[in-house]
ZALOZA-35146 format. One line per 10 residues: their letters; for each residue x, y, z of C-alpha. Coordinates in nm, 2 decimals, decimal comma. Layout:
A = X Y Z  ...
// end
This chain:
XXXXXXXXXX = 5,40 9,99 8,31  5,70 10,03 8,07  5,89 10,13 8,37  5,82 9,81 8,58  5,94 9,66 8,27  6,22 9,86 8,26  6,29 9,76 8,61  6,25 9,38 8,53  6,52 9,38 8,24  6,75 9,63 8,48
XXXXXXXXXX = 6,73 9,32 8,77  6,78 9,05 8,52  7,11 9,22 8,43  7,21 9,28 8,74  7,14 8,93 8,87  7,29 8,73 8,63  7,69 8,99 8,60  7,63 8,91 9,00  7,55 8,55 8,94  7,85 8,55 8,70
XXXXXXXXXX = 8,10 8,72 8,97  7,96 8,47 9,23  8,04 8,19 9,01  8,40 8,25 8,92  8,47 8,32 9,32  8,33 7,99 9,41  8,49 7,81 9,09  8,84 7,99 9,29  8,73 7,81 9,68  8,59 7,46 9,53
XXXXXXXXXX = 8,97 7,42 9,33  9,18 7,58 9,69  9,27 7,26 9,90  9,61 7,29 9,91  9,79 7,01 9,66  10,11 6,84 9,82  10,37 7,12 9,90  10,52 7,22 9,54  10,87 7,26 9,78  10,87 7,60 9,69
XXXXXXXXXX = 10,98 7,83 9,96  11,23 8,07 9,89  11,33 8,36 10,16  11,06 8,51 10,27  11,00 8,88 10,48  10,67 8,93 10,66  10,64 9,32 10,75  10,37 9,44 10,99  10,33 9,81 11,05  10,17 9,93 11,36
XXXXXXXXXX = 9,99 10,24 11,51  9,76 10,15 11,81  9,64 9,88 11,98  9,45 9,69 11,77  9,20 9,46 11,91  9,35 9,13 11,80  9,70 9,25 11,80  9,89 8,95 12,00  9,67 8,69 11,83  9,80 8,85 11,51
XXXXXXXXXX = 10,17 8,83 11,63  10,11 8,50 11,76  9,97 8,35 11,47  10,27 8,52 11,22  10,53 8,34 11,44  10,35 8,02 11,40  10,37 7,92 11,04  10,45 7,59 10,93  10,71 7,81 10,69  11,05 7,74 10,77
XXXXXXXXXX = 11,25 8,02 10,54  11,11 8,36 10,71  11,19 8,67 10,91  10,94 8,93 11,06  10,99 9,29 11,03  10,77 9,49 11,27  10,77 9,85 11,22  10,56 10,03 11,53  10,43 10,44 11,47  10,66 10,53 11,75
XXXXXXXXXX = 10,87 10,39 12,07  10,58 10,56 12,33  10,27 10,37 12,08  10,10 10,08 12,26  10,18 9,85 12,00  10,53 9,89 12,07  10,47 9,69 12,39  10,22 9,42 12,29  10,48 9,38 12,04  10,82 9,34 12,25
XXXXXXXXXX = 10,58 9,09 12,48  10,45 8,86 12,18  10,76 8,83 12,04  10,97 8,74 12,35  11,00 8,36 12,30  11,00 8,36 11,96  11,25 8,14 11,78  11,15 8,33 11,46  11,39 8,58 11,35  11,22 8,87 11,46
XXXXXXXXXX = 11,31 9,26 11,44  11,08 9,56 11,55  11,21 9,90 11,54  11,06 10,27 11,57  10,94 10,45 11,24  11,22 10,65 11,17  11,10 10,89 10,82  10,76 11,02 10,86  10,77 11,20 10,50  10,46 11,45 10,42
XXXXXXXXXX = 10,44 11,33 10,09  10,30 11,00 10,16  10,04 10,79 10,42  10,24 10,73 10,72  10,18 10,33 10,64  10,40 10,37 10,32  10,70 10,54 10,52  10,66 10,21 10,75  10,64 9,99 10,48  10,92 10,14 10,29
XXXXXXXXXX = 11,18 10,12 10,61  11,03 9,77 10,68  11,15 9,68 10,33  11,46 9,92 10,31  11,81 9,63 10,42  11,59 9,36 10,20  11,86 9,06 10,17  11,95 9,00 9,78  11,84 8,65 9,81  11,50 8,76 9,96
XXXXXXXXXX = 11,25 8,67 9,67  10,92 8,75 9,85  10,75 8,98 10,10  10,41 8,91 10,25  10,25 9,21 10,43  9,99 9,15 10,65  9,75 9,38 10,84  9,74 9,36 11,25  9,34 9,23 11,25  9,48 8,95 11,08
XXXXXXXXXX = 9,49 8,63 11,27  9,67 8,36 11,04  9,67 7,97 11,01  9,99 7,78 11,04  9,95 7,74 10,67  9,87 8,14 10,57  10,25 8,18 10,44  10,30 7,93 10,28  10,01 7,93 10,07  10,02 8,30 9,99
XXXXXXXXXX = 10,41 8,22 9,86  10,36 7,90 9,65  10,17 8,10 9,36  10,47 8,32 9,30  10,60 8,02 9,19  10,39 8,09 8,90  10,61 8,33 8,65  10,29 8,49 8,56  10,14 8,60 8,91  10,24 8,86 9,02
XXXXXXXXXX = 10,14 8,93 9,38  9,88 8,66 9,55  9,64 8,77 9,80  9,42 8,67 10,08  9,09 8,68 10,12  8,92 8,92 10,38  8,56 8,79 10,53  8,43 8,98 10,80  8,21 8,75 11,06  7,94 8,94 11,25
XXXXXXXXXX = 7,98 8,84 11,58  7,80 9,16 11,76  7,48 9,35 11,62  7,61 9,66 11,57  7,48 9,86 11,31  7,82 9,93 11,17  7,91 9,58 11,19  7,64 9,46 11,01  7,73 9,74 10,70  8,04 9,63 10,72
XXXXXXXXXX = 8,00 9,24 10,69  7,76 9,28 10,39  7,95 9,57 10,21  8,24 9,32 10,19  8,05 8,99 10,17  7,96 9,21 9,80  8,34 9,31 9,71  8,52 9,00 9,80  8,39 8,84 9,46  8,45 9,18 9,32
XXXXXXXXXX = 8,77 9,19 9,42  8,85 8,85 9,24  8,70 8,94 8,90  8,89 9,32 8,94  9,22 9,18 9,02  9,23 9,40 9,31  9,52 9,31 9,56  9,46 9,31 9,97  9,72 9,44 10,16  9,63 9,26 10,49
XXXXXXXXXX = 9,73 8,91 10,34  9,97 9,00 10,06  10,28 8,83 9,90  10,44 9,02 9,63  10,71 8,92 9,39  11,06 9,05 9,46  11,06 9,22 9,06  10,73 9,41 9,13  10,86 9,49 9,48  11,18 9,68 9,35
XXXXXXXXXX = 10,99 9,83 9,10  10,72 9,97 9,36  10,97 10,09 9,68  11,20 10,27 9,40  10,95 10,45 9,19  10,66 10,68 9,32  10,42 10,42 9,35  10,47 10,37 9,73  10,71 10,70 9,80  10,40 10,90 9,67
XXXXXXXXXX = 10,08 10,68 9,74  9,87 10,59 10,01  9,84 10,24 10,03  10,08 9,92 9,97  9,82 9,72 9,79  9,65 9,91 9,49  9,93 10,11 9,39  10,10 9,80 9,25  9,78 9,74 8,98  9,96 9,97 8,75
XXXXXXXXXX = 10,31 9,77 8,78  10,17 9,49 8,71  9,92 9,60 8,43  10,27 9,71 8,29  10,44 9,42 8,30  10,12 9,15 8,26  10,12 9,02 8,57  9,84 8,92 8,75  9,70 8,86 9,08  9,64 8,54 9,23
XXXXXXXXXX = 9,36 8,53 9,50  9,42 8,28 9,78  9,13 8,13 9,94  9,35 7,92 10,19  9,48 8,24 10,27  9,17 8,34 10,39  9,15 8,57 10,74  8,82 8,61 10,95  8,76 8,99 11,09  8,58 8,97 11,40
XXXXXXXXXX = 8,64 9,36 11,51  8,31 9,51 11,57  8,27 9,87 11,41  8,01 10,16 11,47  7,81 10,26 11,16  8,02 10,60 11,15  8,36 10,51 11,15  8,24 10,21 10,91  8,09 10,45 10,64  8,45 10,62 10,62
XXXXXXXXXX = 8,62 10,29 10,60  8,42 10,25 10,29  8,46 10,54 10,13  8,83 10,51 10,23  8,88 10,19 10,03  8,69 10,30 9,77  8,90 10,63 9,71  9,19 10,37 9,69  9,07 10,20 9,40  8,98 10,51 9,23
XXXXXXXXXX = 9,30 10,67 9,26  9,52 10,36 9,13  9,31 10,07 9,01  9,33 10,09 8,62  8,98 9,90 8,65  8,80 10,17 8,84  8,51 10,26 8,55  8,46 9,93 8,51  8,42 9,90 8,93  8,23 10,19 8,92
XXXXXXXXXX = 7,95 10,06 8,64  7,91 9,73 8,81  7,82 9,95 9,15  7,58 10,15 8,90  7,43 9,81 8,79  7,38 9,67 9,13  7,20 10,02 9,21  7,00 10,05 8,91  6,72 9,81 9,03  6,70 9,92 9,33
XXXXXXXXXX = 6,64 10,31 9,19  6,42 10,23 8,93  6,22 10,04 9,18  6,16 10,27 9,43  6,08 10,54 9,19  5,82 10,32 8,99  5,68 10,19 9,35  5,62 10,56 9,47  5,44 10,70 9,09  5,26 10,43 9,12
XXXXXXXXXX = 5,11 10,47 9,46  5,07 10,81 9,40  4,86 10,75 9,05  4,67 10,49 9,26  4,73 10,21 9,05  4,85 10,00 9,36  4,82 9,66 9,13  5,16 9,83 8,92  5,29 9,88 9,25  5,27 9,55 9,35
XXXXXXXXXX = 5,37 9,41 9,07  5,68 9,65 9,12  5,78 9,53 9,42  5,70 9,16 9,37  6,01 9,20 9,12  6,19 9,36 9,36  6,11 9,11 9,62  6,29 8,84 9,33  6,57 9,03 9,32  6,62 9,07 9,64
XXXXXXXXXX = 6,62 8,72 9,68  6,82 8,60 9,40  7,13 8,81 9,55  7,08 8,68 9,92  7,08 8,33 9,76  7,41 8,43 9,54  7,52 8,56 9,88  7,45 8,21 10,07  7,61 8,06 9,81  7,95 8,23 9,81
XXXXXXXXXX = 7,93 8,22 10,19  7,88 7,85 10,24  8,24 7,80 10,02  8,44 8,06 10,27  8,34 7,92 10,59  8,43 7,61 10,49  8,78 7,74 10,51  8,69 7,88 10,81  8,61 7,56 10,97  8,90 7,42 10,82
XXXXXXXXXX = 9,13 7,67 11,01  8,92 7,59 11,36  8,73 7,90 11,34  8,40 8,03 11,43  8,12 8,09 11,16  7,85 8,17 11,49  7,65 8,50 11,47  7,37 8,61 11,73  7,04 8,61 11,57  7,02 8,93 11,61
XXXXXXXXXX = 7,28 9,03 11,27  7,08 8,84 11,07  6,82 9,04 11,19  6,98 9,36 11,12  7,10 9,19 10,77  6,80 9,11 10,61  6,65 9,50 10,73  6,98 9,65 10,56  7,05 9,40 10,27  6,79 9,58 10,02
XXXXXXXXXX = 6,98 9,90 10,10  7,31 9,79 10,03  7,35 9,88 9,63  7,24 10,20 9,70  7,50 10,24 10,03  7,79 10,11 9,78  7,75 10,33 9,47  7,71 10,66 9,76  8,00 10,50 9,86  8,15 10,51 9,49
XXXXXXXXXX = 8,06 10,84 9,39  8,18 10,97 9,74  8,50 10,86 9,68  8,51 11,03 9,29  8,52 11,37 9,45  8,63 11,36 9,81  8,97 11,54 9,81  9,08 11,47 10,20  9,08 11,14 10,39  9,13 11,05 10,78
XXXXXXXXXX = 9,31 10,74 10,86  9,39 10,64 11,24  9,39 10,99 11,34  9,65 11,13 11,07  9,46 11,38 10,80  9,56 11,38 10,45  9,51 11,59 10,18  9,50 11,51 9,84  9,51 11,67 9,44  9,60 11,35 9,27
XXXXXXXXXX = 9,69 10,97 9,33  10,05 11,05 9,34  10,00 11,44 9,52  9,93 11,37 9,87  10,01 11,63 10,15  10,01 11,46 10,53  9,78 11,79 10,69  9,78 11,63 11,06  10,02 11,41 11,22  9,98 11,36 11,58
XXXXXXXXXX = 10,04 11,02 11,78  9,81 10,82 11,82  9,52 10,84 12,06  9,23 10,57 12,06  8,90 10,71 12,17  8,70 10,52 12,44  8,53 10,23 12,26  8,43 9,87 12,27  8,81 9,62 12,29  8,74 9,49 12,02
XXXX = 8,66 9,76 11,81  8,83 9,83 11,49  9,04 10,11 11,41  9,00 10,37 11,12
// end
């Protein structure tokens, strides 16, 4: 019985530091309606790095040349003239009356991810009187007023970089879909109390730029976004989360190739995020409960003392419910961004299905997820391998042009 107890005061915790990350990310969405412009809108570089044909590519483009923004230029950087985002590319941007440039990677170095090398020749003739670059992934589809909302912050001496907000929408049943929608529905909040950047909707100041494309945090890392945490630890700056910057991911996603995207942006934050024990204990805490539970449910049954058992799960039955209530919460603030942008909150009743069977699962998942990511050594990312001794020792093992296997169109890429 002290166990069950034990169990209780383990879900308490855990419900009220998840109660208390909910609350600060829907204090950020209730204050995000836009105030009149600020007039703040100094010159402003967008770079989009390509390899493949995502599924959502020309929306993407289309959307980027549509801001309401008037001071910008787009900088596309494609894997390579024969990839076949170098034509949906040349296509989207034929009309444009955006100043527009797209060129071939040129430097594929093997000490870094092959995004980095495209990021740094994205960012490599910067104008002097460029203060900002936003980089955005291509499964991003942007409202008219995505720029200039992800700017005005940097306004702000203190803020560093601001950065969207990611929310997957189920719009399949997939099983990997369905992971994927409540593994991020759970770090979004995270990622607000963490002060963990995105790199799909990102707007970085010019000082923490230089200091990032001339020092080893983006000619030796792996990614654009968390390798600027320790720059701006340094130089206490922080990072502004953007809920009018918010982008919908409607890419479906196998349960496979959705388990190593998890792991893979888990390994990111471990390698550069000065945060990461503190990440990691609040996965811990959020598995506890679920642990404990199980264990006490199955002594229990086995001692055939089925009224601890039930009482045992009735707690667990509370718990679950409190975070899906947390969860409802926090979701009924994004789509009303959502909606505000014209999009579509719809999912078949078939997700929610699949949600509530995999919910109760879902601490567990992310702290496997966690501790994966504290020892794995190599990572795959849209087909290049890389191998790895340290955040800032990585060694590009495989480097082949891309090939995208034979899957659903609008299945995401990994």
């Amino acid at each position: 019985m002290i166990a069950v107890w034990g169990m209780a005061v383990l879900c308490l915790m855990s419900a009220a530091r998840t109660l208390l990350i909910a609350s600060r990310y829907v204090r950020l969405f209730k204050a995000s309606r836009l105030p009149a412009s600020s007039g703040y809108s100094p010159l402003t570089r967008v770079v989009l790095c390509l390899r493949g044909n995502d599924p959502f590519l020309r929306d993407c483009i289309s959307g980027l040349l549509a801001q309401d923004y008037g001071n910008y230029e787009i900088v596309i950087v494609v894997d390579a003239v024969d990839d076949p985002a170098w034509e949906i590319a040349q296509q989207a941007v034929a009309r444009s009356s955006v100043p527009v440039t797209i060129k071939a990677l040129r430097v594929r170095s093997k000490q870094r991810s092959l995004l980095m090398s495209s990021v740094l020749e994205a960012v490599d003739d910067l104008p002097s009187e460029c203060e900002a670059v936003v980089i955005a992934d291509a499964d991003v589809i942007t409202a008219p007023t995505w720029l200039g909302s992800l700017v005005a912050p940097l306004e702000n001496p203190s803020v560093g970089v601001a950065t969207g907000v990611r929310w997957c929408v189920p719009e399949s049943g997939e099983w990997g879909t369905t992971v994927r929608y409540l593994w991020n529905a759970f770090a979004e909040p995270q990622r607000h109390t963490h002060q963990i950047p995105w790199g799909g909707s990102l707007a970085i100041r010019r000082q923490v730029l230089d200091k990032a494309r001339n020092d080893r945090y983006w000619r030796r890392g792996f990614c654009a976004d968390i390798t600027l945490a320790p720059i701006l630890s340094a130089c206490g700056l922080r990072v502004q989360v953007v809920p009018e910057a918010l982008s919908s991911i409607r890419e479906t996603i196998s349960l496979w190739p959705c388990l190593s995207f998890l792991s893979r942006q888990m390994t990111w934050v471990r390698l550069y995020h000065p945060r990461w024990p503190a990440i990691f204990a609040d996965s811990l805490l959020l598995t506890a409960p679920t642990i404990v539970g199980g264990l006490c449910i199955i002594w229990s049954l086995a001692m055939r003392e089925s009224h601890i058992a039930a009482f045992a799960l009735a707690i667990g039955a509370l718990f679950s419910a409190a975070l899906c209530l947390t969860h409802f919460w926090v979701e009924h603030h994004v789509f009303n961004v959502i909606r505000r942008h014209g999009g579509s909150t719809h999912s078949p009743l078939a997700t929610w299905i699949k949600c509530f069977a995999v919910a109760p699962l879902m601490p567990l998942l992310y702290s496997m997820c966690a501790l994966y990511a504290h020892f794995r050594r190599q990572v795959s990312w849209r087909g290049i391998q890389y191998k790895y001794r340290g955040p800032w020792e990585i060694e590009v093992q495989v480097d082949q042009p891309f090939e995208r296997l034979a899957e659903s169109a609008t299945s995401s890429m990994v």
